[in-house]
Every structure is written in C-alpha cells, then in structure tokens.
C-alpha positions as CSV (number, residue, x, y, z in Angstrom):
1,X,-16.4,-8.1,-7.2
2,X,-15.8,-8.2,-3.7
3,X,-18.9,-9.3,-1.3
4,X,-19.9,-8.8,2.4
5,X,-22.6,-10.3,3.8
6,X,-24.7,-10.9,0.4
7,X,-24.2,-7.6,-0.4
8,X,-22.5,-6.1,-3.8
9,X,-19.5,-4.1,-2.6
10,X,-17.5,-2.8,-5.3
11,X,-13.6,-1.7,-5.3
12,X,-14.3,1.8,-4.8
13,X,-16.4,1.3,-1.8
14,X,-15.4,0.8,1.9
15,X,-15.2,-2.5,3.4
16,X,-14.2,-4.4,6.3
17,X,-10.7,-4.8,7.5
18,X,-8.1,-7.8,6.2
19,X,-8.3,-9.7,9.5
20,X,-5.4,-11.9,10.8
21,X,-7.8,-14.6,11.0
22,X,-8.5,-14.9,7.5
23,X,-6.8,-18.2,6.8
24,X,-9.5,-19.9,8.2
25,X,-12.2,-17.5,7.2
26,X,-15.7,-18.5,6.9
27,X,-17.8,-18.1,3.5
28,X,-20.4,-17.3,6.1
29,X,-19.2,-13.9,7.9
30,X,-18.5,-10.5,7.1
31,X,-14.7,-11.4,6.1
32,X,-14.4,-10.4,2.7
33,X,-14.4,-12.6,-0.5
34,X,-13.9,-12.3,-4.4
35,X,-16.5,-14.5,-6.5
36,X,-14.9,-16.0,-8.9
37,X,-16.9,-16.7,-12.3
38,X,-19.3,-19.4,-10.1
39,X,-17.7,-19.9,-6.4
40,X,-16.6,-17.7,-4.1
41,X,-13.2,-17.9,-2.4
42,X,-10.8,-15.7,0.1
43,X,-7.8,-13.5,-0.9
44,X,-4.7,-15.3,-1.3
45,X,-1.7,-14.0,0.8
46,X,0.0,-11.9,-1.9
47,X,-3.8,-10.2,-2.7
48,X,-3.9,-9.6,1.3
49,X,-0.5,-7.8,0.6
50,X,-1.6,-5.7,-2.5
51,X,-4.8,-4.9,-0.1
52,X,-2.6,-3.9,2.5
53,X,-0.2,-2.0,-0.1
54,X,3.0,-3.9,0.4
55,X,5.0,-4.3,-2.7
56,X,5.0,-7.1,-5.4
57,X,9.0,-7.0,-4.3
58,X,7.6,-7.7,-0.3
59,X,8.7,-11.6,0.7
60,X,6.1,-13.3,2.1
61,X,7.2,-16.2,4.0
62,X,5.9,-19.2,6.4
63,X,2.9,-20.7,6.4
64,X,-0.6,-19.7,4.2
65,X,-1.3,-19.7,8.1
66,X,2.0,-17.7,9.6
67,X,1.7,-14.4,6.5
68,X,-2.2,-14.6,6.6
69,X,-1.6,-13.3,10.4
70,X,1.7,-11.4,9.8
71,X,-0.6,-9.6,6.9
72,X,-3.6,-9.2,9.2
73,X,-1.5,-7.6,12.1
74,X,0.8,-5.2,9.6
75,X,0.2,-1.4,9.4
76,X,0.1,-0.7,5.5
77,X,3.2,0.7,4.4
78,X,1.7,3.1,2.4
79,X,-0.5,4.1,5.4
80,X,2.2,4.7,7.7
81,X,4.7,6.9,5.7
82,X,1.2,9.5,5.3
83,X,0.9,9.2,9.7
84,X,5.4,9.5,10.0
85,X,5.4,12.7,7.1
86,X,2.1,14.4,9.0
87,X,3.9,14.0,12.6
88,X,7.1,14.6,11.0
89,X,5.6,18.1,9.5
90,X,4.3,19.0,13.0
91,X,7.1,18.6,14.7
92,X,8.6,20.8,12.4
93,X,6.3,23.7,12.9
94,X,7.4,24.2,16.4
C-alpha cells in the first residue's frame, strides 16, 4: 500500500508525483511511501523507474542521489511516445 499524508491510497488511485527530491524524502510530507509489514520506507531507484515506466532493461547509474534526480526529472517513456504519436497523427491530417 502506498500512503500520503496518513491517508490509504491504493495502486489504482491517483497520487502525487515521483519528485527528484526523493532521496532525501521525509516520512513526514506528502512524498509517497510503501509500508512495509511494520515500517514505512521510500521507493528504491529501480521502483521510481517501474513508476515512471522505464524498463527492467533501463541502466540506472550514479549515485542513490544522482538516479533519484535523473528519475524525478525524466518524462515517462511510456508517456511520451502517447504525446510524439498524438502530434505525429496531427501533423498528418494537414
């Protein structure tokens, strides 16, 4: 389960953006985090990447630091070929 602020937000629901600042990310703000059987705890880098739908094949490299922020600043690949086929299809109608 993923929780915000005390409150129960489940996988299907929205929630708030994977921030670049997550690396140092405080149990106490609206980041979210997974609780884990008895503790809660932040996404690791490679769960950021799932999030953010980068592949298992995707190399993350650096710091926890350096791919937290690379990950937090990315446009989602998945995302982004939706946005390039849409303007790609409009600019094909004219």
């Amino acid at each position: 389960m993923i929780f915000i602020k005390s409150k129960k937000t489940y996988f299907f629901c929205r929630i708030n953006t994977v921030g670049a600042h997550l690396a140092k990310v405080s149990l106490n703000s609206t980041d979210p985090v997974l609780f884990n059987g008895t503790r809660y705890r932040r996404f690791t880098p490679r769960e950021v990447a799932r999030i953010q739908s980068f592949p298992e094949t995707f190399s993350l490299v650096g710091t926890e630091t350096a791919q937290y922020r690379a990950l937090g600043n990315a446009i989602p690949p998945v995302m982004i070929w939706y946005v390039a086929n849409k303007i790609k299809d409009l600019l094909c109608l004219k």
